[in-house]
C-alpha positions in Angstrom: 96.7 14.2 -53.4 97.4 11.4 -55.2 101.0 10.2 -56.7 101.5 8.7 -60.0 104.5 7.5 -61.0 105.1 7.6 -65.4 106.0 4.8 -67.6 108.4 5.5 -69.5 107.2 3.7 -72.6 104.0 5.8 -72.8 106.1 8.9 -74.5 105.7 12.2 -74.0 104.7 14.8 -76.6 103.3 18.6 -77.1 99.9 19.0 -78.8 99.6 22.9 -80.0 96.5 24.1 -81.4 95.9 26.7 -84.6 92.1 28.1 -84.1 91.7 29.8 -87.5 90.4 27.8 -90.6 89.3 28.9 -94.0 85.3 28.0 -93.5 83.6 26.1 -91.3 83.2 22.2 -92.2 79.3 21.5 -91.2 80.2 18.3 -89.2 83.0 19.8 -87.6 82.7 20.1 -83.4 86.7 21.2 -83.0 87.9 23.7 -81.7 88.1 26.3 -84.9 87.3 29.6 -86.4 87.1 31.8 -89.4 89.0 35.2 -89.0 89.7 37.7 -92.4 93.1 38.5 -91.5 95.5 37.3 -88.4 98.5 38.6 -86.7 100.8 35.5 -87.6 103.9 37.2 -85.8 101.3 38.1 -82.8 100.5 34.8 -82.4 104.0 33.6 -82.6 105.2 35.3 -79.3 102.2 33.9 -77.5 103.1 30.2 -78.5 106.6 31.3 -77.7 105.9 32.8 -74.5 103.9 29.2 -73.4 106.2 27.4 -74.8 109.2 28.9 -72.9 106.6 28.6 -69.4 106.0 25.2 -69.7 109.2 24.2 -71.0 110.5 25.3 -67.3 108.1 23.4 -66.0 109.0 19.5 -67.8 112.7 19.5 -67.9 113.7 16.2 -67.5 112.3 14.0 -69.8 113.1 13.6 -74.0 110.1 14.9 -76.2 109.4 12.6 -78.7 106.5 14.1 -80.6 104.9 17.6 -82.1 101.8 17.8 -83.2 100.6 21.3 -84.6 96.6 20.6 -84.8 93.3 23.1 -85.6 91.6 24.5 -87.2 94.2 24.1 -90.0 97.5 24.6 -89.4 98.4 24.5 -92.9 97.3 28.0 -92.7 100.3 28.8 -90.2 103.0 31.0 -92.2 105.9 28.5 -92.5 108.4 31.1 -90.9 106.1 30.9 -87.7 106.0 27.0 -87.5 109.8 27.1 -88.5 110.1 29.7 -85.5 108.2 27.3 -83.2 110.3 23.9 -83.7 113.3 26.1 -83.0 112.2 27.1 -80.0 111.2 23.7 -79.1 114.5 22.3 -80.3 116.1 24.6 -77.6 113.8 24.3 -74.4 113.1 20.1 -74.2 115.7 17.3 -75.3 114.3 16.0 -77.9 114.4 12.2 -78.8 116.6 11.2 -81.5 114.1 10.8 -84.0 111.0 13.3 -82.9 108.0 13.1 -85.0 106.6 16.3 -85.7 103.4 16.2 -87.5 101.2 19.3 -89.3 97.4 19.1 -90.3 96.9 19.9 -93.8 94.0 20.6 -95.9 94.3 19.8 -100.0 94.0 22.9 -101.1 96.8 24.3 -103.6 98.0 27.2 -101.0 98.5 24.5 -98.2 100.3 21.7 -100.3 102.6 24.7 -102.2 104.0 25.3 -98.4 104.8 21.7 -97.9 108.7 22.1 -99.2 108.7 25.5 -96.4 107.5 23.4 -93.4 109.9 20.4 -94.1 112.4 22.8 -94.2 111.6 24.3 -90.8 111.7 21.1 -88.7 108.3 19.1 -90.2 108.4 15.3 -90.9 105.2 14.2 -91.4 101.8 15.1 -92.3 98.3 14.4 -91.8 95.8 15.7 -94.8 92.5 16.0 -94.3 91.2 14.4 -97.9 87.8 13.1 -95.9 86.6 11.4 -99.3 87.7 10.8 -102.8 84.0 11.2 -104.3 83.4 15.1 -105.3 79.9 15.1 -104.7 80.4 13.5 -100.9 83.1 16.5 -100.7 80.7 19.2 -101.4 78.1 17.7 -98.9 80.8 17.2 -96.3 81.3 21.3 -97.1 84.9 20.6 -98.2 86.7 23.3 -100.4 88.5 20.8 -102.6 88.2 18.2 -105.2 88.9 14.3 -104.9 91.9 15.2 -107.8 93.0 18.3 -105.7 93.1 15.7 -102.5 95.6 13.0 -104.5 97.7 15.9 -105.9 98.5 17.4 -102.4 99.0 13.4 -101.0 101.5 13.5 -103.8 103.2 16.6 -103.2 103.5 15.6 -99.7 105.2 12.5 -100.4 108.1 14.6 -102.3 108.7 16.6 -98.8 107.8 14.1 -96.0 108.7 10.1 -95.6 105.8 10.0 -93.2 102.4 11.1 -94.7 98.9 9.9 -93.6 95.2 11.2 -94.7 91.8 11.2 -93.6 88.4 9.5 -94.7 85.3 9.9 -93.5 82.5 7.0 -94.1 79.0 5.9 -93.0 78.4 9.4 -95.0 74.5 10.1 -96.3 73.6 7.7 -99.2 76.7 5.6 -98.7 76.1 1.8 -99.5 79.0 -0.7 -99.0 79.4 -1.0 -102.7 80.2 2.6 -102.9 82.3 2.5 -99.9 84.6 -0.5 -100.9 84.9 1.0 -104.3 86.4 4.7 -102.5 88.4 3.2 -100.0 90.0 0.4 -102.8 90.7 3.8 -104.8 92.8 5.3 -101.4 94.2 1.5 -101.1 95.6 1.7 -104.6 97.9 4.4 -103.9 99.5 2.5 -101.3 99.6 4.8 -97.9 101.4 3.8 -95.0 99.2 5.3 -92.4 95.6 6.2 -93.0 93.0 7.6 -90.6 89.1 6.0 -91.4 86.4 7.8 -89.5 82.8 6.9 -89.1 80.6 10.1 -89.3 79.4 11.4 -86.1 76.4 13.8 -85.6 78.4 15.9 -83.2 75.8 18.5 -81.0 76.9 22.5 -81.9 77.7 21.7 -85.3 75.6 22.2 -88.5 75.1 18.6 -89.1 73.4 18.6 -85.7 70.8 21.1 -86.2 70.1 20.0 -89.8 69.7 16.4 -88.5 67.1 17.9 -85.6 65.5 19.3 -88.7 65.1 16.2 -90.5 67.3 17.7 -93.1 70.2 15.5 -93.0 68.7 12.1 -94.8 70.2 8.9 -95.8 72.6 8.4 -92.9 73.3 4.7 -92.3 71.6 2.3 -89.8 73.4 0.4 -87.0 73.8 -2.5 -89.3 75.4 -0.8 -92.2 77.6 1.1 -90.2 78.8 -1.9 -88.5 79.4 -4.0 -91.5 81.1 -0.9 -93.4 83.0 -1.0 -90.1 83.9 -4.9 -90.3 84.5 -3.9 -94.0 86.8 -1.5 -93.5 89.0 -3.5 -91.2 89.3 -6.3 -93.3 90.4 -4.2 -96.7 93.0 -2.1 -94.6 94.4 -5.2 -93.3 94.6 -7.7 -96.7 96.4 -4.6 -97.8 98.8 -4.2 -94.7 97.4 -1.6 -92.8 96.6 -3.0 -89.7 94.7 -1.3 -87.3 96.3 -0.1 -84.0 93.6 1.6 -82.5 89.8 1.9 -83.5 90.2 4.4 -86.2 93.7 3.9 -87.6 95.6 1.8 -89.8 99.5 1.9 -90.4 102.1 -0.4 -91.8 104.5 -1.9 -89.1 106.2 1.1 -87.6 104.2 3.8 -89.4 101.9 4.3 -86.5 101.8 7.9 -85.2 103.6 8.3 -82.1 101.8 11.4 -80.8 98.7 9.8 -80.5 99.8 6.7 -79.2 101.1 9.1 -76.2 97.5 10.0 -75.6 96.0 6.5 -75.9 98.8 5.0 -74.0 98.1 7.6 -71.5 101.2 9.2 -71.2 102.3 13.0 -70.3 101.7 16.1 -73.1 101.9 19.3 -73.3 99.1 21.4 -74.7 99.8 24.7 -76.2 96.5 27.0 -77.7 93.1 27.7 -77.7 90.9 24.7 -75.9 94.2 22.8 -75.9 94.4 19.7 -73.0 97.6 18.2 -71.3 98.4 15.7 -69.2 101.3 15.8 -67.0 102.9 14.4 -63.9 104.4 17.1 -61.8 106.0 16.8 -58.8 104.6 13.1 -58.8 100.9 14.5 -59.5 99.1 13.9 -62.6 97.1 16.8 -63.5 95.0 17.6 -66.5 95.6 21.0 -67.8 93.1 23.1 -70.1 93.4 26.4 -71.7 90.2 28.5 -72.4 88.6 27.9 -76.2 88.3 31.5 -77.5 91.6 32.2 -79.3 91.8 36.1 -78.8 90.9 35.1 -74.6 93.8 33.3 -74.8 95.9 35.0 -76.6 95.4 38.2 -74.3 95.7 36.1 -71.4 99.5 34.8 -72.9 99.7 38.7 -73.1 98.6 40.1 -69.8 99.5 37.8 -67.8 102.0 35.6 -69.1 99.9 32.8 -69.0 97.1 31.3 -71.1 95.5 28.2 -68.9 92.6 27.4 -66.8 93.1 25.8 -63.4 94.7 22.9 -63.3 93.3 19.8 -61.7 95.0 16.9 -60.0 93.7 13.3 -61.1 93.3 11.1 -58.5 94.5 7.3 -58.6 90.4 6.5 -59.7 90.6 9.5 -62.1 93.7 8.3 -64.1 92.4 5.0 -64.0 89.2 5.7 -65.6 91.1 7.6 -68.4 93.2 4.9 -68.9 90.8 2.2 -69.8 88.6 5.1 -72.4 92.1 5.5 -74.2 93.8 2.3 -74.2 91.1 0.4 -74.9 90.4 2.3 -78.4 93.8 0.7 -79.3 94.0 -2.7 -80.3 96.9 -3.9 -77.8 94.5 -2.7 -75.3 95.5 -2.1 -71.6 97.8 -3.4 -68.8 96.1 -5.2 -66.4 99.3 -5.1 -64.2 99.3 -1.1 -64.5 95.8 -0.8 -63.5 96.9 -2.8 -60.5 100.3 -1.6 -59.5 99.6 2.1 -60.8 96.1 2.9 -60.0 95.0 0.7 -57.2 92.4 -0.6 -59.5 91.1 -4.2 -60.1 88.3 -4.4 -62.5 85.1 -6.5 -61.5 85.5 -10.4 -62.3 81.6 -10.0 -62.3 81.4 -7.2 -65.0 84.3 -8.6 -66.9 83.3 -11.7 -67.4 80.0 -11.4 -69.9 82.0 -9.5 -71.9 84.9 -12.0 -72.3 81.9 -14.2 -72.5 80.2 -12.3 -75.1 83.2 -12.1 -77.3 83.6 -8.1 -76.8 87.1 -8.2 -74.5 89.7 -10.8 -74.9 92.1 -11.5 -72.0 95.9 -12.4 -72.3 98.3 -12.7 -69.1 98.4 -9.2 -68.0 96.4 -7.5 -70.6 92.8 -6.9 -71.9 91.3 -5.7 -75.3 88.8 -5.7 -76.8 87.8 -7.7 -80.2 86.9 -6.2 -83.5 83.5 -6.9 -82.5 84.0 -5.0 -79.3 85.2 -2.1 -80.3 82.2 -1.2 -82.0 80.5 -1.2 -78.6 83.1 0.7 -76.8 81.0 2.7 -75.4 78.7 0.4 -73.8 81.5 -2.1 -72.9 83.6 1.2 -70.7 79.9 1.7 -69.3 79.5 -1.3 -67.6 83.3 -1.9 -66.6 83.0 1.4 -65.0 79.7 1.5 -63.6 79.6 1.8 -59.8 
């Protein structure tokens, strides 16, 4: 079994997952589900209950993040979230500034909560706005309007300092024209941390089957999406947003913590349905997974006092391997000296060098990225660093 040793500039944070959302978003391949009516205080003592379990379990180092994900979480009664930070508070030492983030959708119920979350422990917020062009909205299957989306953005900035939204681009029928014009219109109201997304034709959605159909038309080539790509990165940056990892942009400092644990690949917690974690125990890093259908985990929490699948050590090649698909998405890329030291792990001067030679990696003393232009090959770049 093999013994890894953490950083302790990679963080450490707790991911815990709300199921339950309102409808179904046809491109959506997370982890959610439409329910009439839940048992909010039911589902309290089961995040209590793993909460209090793992807590035993990871004494030792400060949390420094929260992130309550979904499914939308801005569905949570504000007395159960409130409920949760407390019992947080109490089990881990917590950093002297943790960042503890909800997802949020634009409707009028969520954003009339916002003042009750902030209250109970919340500091920042991610909305899920996904476009600012109605008729893009009611193909993407969203409830809301693009005036509904910039109300709730300015609702939340009354409640929260920290308060970032989502877009999603490369959409059907989206031309750059259109697409500079929307995401100059998100520009304008100055955010400090936005999340841009390239649509993705995820299998098990309703995207998927309608594209099998030949139902879901005017989705963009390879070359439009690449230059709304190179577009993208350029307007978020002449307006100080620069990028820190593929698909987000933040002002110096605004950059979301919890994630960066993951894509730093530190140790998390993960508390839900389908939830993942990563932690070192005992010296071991193991990955952690809980099963995907909430009411299965939430009678397992129940019965058994536990709600996870087996657990499964990572070995040096393992944690390696996950390192370079996460740190690579960001834009300071990867140590070099960690794969070494930590992972026993050298990369290939044969596969590394086309690709520094090709303009997709960059190399600096003791760390690699890759370029603008490589990160919209990540895929094919991890391929061939990784194949055997």
């Amino acid at each position: 079994m093999t013994t890894l040793q953490d950083e302790p500039d990679t963080g450490f944070g707790l991911y815990l997952h709300w199921p339950y959302c309102q409808t179904k978003c046809p491109y959506c391949d997370f982890n959610s589900h439409v329910l009439a009516s839940i048992d909010h205080k039911r589902w309290l003592a089961g995040y209590l209950s793993e909460i209090d379990r793992l807590g035993r379990e990871t004494q030792g180092k400060p949390l420094q993040s929260v992130f309550f994900g979904g499914g939308t979480p801005s569905l949570m009664d504000p007395d159960v979230v409130a409920a949760i930070i407390d019992r947080i508070r109490s089990t881990w030492r917590m950093s002297n500034d943790p960042e503890i983030t909800i997802e949020a959708n634009p409707g009028s119920v969520e954003a009339g909560r916002f003042a009750a979350y902030a209250a109970g422990g919340v500091n920042r917020v991610s909305i899920g706005v996904q476009s600012l062009d109605d008729l893009a909205l009611r193909q993407l299957g969203r409830m809301h309007s693009a005036a509904e989306a910039l109300k709730a953005i300015d609702i939340a900035r009354t409640h929260f300092a920290r308060v970032n939204f989502d877009l999603i681009y490369a959409r059907q029928d989206q031309d750059e024209t259109s697409w500079r014009a929307e995401l100059q219109r998100a520009l304008t109201i100055h955010p400090t941390h936005i999340s841009l997304y390239q649509l993705t034709i995820e299998e098990g959605t309703v995207f998927h089957d309608r594209n099998a159909r030949g139902q879901l038309r005017g989705l963009p080539d390879e070359d439009l999406a690449a230059n709304l790509f190179l577009m993208t990165q350029d307007m978020c940056t002449k307006a100080g947003l620069n990028a820190y990892e593929v698909s987000n942009h933040a002002a110096p400092g605004e950059e979301s913590r919890h994630n960066l644990t993951y894509w730093r690949g530190g140790d998390y917690v993960g508390i839900g349905p389908g939830a993942h974690g990563r932690l070192t125990l005992g010296g071991t890093r193991v990955a952690t997974e809980c099963p995907k259908e909430p009411l299965v985990w939430l009678k397992s929490v129940e019965r058994t006092g536990r709600a996870e699948l087996d657990r499964t050590p990572l070995t040096k090649a393992d944690a390696a391997t996950e390192y370079l698909l996460m740190g690579l998405r960001l834009y300071e890329g990867v140590s070099l000296n960690r794969l070494q030291h930590q992972f026993d792990v050298t990369l290939d001067p044969a596969k590394l060098q086309p690709l520094l030679e090709q303009g997709l990696l960059s190399a600096t003393p003791g760390r690699l990225a890759a370029t603008p232009a490589g990160m919209m090959l990540l895929n094919s770049i991890l391929r061939q660093l990784l194949a055997d």
